[in-house]
VMD Tcl script that draws the C-alpha trace (Angstrom):
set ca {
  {-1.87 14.73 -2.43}
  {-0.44 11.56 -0.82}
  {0.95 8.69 -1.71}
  {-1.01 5.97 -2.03}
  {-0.51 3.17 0.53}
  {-0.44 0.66 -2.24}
  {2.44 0.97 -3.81}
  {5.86 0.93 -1.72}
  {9.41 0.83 -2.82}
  {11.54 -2.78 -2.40}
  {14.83 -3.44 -2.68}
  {16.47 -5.70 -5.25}
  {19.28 -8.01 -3.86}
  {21.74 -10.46 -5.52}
  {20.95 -13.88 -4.69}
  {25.08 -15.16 -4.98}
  {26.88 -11.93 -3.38}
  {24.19 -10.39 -1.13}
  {24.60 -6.26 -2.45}
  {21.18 -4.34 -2.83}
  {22.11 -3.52 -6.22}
  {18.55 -2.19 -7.67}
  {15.17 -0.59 -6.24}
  {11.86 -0.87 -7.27}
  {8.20 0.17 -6.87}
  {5.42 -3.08 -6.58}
  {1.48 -2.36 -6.00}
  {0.89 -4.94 -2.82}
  {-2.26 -5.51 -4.16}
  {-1.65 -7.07 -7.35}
  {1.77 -8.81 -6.72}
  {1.31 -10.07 -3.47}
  {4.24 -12.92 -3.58}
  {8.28 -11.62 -3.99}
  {9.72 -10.73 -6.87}
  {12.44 -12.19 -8.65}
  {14.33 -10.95 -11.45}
  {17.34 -11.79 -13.57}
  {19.53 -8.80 -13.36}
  {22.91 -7.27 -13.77}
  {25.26 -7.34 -10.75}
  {28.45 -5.33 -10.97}
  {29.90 -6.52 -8.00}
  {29.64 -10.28 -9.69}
  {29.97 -9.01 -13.38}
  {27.14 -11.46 -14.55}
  {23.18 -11.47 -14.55}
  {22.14 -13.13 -11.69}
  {18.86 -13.92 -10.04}
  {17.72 -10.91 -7.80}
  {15.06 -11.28 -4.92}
  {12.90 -8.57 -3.43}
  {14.08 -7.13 -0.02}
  {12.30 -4.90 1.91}
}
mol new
graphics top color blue
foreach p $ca { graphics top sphere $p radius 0.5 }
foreach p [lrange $ca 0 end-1] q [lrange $ca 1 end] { graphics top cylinder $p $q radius 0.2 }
display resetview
């Protein structure tokens, strides 16, 4: 079976150094805006807001 065309992977980035630290799976349908997390970056050694890349 496929995957459905619904769900795709994202990237997470750091919003103060830039590194795609994390990835993710969102359904397009339901979440339609970008996500944003509070997350641990080890390049900056602090939680720090990540954004959705694609």
């Amino acid at each position: 079976m496929a995957k459905s065309d619904k769900r795709v992977k994202v990237g997470m980035k750091c919003s103060d150094c830039s590194e795609k630290n994390y990835s993710t799976y969102k359904n397009k349908q339901n979440t339609a805006d970008k996500m944003n997390f509070n997350k641990y970056c080890p390049r900056c050694r602090k939680h720090t807001l990540h954004k959705e890349v694609k």
